[in-house]
Every structure is written in structure tokens, then in C-alpha cells.
C-alpha positions, 0 to 999 in steps of 0.5 A, a space after each residue: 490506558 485503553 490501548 493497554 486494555 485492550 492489548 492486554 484483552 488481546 494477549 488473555 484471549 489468544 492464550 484462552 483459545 490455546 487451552 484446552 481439557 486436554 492433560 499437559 501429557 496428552 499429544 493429541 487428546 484420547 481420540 485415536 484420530 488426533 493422535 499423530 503416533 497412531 499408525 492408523 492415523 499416519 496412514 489415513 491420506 486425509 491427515 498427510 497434509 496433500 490434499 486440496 484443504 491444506 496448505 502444501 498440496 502439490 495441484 496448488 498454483 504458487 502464484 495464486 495466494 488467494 486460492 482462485 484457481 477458476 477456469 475464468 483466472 487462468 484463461 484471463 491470466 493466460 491472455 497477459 502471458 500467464 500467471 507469473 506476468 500477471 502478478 508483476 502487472 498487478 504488483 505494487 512497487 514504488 515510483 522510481 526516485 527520477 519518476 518522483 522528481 519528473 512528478 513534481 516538477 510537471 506539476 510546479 515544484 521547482 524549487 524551494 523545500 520541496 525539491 531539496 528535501 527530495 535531493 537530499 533524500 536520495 537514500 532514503 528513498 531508496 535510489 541506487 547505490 552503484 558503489 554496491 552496484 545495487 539497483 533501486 528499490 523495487 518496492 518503498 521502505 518505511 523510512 521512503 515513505 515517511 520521507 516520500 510524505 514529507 516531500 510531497 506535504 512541503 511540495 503542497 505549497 508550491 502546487 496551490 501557488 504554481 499548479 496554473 502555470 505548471 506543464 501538467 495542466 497549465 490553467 487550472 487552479 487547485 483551490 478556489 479564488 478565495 481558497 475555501 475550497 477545492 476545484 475537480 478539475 485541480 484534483 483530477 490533475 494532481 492524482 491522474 485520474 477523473 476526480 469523484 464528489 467524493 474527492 472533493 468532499 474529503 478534501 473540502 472537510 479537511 479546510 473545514 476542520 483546519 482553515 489555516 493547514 487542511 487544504 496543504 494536508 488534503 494535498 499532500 494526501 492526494 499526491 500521495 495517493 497519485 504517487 503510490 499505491 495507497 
């Protein structure tokens, strides 16, 4: 009821913003500058619609939707190849259905469910179709994600009971020997990069509120932040 609330509020608020004194009759109000049939008005180049402020002026960078057009960015674009190279450098795309599978396999997933959700998942995330002669998806569906998440939450498993004899980091435990807990170095080796206090605080509260299911859903979570872009 109170998400229809306030979707309701939300509808009432855009449809009030909308309204105005102005008659049903009436294009641009009684101003002769908001009249868009004022020969004046047409003529005026603050209304054509060219200028820095509005969206299609021609001295516009394409590449830069954030407007950034500093001296600083391009000589620091111009230093990768320039603007449209940096936008591919910094671009989002998914992990390839082979990186996936070396992934988890580095880390301990062998077998199990795991590995045979991601073979039979092949399509739906987005591997290619060489029948249609088509590549691989550069960038995740929601259907690949949703199946993306529910590799790796089974593959959550296999990496708290292999990840001390996987390839990636042979030795190193992801949870503590009574389990109540996470270790740093477990984390840093699943997500790639040095883990914070903060990683391990999250992810210990997760055991805390779920003793039986927390530390698989911690995992998960982290493997996907490894994995993607989130």
C-alpha cells in the first residue's frame, strides 16, 4: 500500500508541475519572448537552440555526456589515444562466458551445481550464437545477470570448502576455523583486489544476521562485485 502511496504522490506531482495559469489556447503564454510564432523570438540566436546551454550545440564533444570539456580531460584523453579510446578503457562490459568459467574454476569451482548451472546457462549468458554468426554480448542482459548471481551464490559452496587448495590462492581460508567469521586475505582473493575493514565488517554482519546462509550470500555478493561492474 505505501509503495502505491507513493507512486500515486509521484504521478500527482509530475502532472501538478506540468500545469500552469497559462489558457488551454495559449502556445507560449502572453510573453512575446515565449511565443515560439514571434518572428522576433525565432530570430533571437539565444532561442535557436545552438548555443553552449542547450543540448545540440555543434562545439559539443559527443563522446563527453558529462559536459566535461576541461583543458585537463582532453590532454588526459589525448594521452590514451583520445576521447573515443577512453570511453572503451572506461566502458562496462561483461566478463566473457570463458573468463567466467577460468574464474571460477581458478578459485575451486569444479564441479558440482555450480559448474553445471554455468554450462547449461551458456545462453543466457549471452555466449555466442555462431549459427546467426553472432558474437558474444559485449555487455550483460538481466536475464545474465540473474543467472550470473545464481552461479556464483551455488558456486559460494565449493569456494568456502576449496578455496585453500585452489590454483588462485592455494592456502588461504575464506572463513575462519569455526566459521563465525571472515578472514582479509580469503576476500582479497576472491575480489582481486586488497580488502578494506569495511569488506570484512559487511560481510561478518551478514553471518550475524543469517548463521546458517549469510557467509554463502556474503560470497556471492563479493564474487559478483569481482565479476562485474557493481
Amino acid at each position: 500500500m505505501k509503495r502505491i502511496t507513493l507512486a500515486l504522490f509521484s504521478v500527482l506531482a509530475i502532472a501538478a508541475a506540468g500545469c500552469s495559469n497559462e489558457g488551454s489556447d495559449e502556445l507560449g503564454g502572453s510573453d512575446p519572448a515565449k511565443d515560439p510564432n514571434n518572428r522576433e523570438t525565432a530570430r533571437n540566436p539565444e532561442n535557436t537552440g545552438t548555443g553552449p546551454d542547450h543540448m545540440n550545440d555543434p562545439s559539443a564533444d559527443p563522446t563527453n555526456s558529462n559536459g566535461d570539456n576541461t583543458p585537463q580531460k582532453v590532454e588526459n584523453d589525448n594521452k590514451v589515444g583520445g576521447a573515443d579510446v577512453a570511453s572503451r578503457l572506461h566502458a562496462c562490459g561483461k566478463i566473457s562466458y570463458i573468463g567466467l568459467g577460468a574464474y571460477l574454476r581458478a578459485h575451486g569451482v569444479t564441479g558440482g551445481a555450480a559448474m553445471t548451472a554455468y554450462t547449461q546457462g551458456a545462453q543466457s549468458l549471452g555466449t555466442p550464437n555462431y549459427g546467426a554468426r553472432a558474437a558474444e554480448a559485449p555487455f550483460p542482459s538481466a536475464a545474465a545477470f540473474a543467472k550470473q548471481f545464481d552461479i556464483l551464490t551455488l558456486a559460494s559452496t565449493d569456494i568456502i570448502a576449496n578455496l585453500k587448495t585452489s590454483t588462485a590462492c592455494p592456502g588461504v581460508d575464506i572463513l575462519s576455523a569455526d566459521a563465525k567469521s571472515f578472514n582479509k586475505d580469503g576476500i582479497t582473493c576472491i575480489i582481486g583486489v586488497p580488502a578494506t575493514d569495511a569488506h570484512v565488517a559487511v560481510a561478518n554482519q551478514a553471518i550475524a544476521e543469517n548463521p546458517t546462509d549469510g557467509a554463502k550470500i556474503a560470497i556471492a555478493a563479493l564474487l559478483l562485485q569481482a565479476t562485474s561492474c557493481q
